[in-house]
N, C-alpha and C positions, 0 to 999 in steps of 0.2 A: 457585583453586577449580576443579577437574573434573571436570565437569556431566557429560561425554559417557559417556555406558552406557545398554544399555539393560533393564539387570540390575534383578531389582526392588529398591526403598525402603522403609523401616518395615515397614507390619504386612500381609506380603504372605498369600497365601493358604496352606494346607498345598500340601504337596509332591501334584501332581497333580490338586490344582482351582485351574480357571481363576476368579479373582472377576469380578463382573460388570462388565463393562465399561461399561455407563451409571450404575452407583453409581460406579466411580474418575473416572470424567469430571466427574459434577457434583461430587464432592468438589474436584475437580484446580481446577475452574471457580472452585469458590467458595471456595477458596484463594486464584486469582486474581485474585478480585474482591476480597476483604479484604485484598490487599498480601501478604497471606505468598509473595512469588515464589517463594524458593528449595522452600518445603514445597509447590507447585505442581509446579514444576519435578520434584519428587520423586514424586508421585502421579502427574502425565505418564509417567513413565516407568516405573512400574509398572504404569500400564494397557499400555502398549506392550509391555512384557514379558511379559504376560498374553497380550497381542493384535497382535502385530506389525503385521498386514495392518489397526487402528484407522484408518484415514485423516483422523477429524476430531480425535481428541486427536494425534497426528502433527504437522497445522497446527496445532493449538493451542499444541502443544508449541514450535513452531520460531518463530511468533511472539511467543512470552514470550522465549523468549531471544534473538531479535530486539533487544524492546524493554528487555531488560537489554546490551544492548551485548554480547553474546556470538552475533555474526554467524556465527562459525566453528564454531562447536556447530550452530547452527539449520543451515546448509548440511549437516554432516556427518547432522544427525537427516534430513534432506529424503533426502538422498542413498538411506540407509538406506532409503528406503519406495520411491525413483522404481527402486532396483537391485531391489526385488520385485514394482513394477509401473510397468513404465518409460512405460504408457501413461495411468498417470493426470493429465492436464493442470494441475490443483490443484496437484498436487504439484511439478510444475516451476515453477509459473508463483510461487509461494511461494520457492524457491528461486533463480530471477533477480534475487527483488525484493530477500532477501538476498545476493548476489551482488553488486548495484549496491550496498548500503550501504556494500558490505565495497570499494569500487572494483576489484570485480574484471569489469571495464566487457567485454571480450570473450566472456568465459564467459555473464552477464550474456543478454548479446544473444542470444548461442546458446539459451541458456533461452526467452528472451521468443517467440524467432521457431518454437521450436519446440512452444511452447503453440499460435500459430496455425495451425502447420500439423494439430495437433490439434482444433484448435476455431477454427475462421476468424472466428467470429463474437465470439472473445474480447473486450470493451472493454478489460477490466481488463489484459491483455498489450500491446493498443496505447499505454492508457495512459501505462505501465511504459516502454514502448519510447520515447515521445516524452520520458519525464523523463531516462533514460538519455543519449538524444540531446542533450536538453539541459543534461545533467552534461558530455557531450563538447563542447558550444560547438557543435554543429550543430542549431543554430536553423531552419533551414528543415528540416531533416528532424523535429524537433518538431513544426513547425507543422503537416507533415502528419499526422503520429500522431495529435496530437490532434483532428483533423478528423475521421479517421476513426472513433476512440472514439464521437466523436461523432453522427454516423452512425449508429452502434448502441446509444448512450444519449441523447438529445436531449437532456434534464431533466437534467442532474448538471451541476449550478452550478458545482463544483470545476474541472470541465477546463473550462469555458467561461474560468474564470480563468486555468487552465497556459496554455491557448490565446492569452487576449487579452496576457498577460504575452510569450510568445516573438513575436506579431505587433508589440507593442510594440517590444522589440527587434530587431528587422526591420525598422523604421522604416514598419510599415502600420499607421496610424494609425487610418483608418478601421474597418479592421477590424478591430484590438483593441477601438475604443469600440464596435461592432456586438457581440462578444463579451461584451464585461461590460455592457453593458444588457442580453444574454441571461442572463449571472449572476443582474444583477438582479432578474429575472424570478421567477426561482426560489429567490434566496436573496434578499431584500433589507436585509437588518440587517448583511452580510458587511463588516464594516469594511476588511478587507484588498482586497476589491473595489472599492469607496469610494475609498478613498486612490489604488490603483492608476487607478481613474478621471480623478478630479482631476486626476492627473498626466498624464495623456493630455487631457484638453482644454487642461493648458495648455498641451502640444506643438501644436495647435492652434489655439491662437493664441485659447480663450475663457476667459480669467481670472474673469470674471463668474458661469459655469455650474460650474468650478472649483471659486470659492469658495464658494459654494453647497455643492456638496459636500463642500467640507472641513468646514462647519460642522455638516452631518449629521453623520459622521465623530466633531463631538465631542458634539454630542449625544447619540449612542449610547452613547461613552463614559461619560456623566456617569451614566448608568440605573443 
């Protein structure tokens, strides 16, 4: 199947008017939302063809085919917008993330590092950058990624997890359980938090506080 054009689909306009670009969006959207990807994927790309310079049906675009396993479409769609505006950071920083799916781990990097030099205060690129790292097996260069996300998002339960996860793997014990009591904090139902917990106190030698929380773990489950 070949997804990649950016020619229009179906019921496009006459020859010489543009249709409106927030009517193919929410159509494109709520294609999206009701499972019809590929009749998505096809109103995507008639708004793009309509509207080249779209930058949010773009990203929206390159994340459905993303999440259909066609990584190499989404890179080529990203490409397409970052070659008309090579300074919008969204754009790249979308593009690394499929990058790494596709393990194309150099390029990848290139992208992530160059969102920050666009926007320093990026989270969502350091993020990126520490999973990366930790796709390569360079665990201490995660752990600082993450730190710094951090930095710039306090509250987001998620990296306090990637965080307490690669410190775990580090063998800093303390500091993973310091991190996922911050998960806690902010997400407390996060089973995958939980269990990861557990298993860090029993590296620490408290089977008791453990098990405890393995049994929250299955209480949650039972809900």
């Amino acid at each position: 199947m070949t997804l990649i054009s950016d020619e229009p689909a179906g019921d496009s306009a006459p020859a010489g008017v543009a249709p409106p670009a927030a009517g193919l969006l929410e159509q494109a959207d709520s294609l999206s939302r009701a499972g019809s990807s590929i009749a998505a994927v096809a109103k995507y790309r008639e708004l793009l063809a309509a509207d080249p310079a779209h930058i949010e049906g773009r990203l929206r675009l390159a994340r459905l085919l993303d999440r259909l396993g066609e990584g190499e479409e989404a890179v080529a769609v990203l490409s397409q917008g970052i070659g008309r505006d090579p300074d919008r950071a969204e754009l790249t920083l979308q593009r690394g993330i499929a990058l790494t799916g596709l393990r194309r781990y150099p390029e990848a990097e290139a992208d992530l590092r160059r969102v920050l030099r666009l926007d320093p205060s990026n989270a969502t690129a350091e993020v990126e950058l520490g999973l990366l790292a930790w796709h390569r097996g360079l665990t201490s260069d995660a752990v600082a990624h993450f730190q710094r996300a951090l930095e710039r998002r306090p509250q987001d339960a998620r990296v306090y997890g990637f965080l307490a996860d690669a410190l775990n793997q580090t063998g800093d014990l303390l500091g993973a359980h310091r991190a996922l009591e911050q998960a806690l904090t902010f997400d407390p139902k996060n089973t995958k938090v939980l269990n990861l917990l557990g298993r860090v106190l029993d590296r620490l030698g408290r089977p008791e506080e453990a098990r405890e929380i393995y049994q929250r773990v299955r209480e949650l489950g039972e809900r």
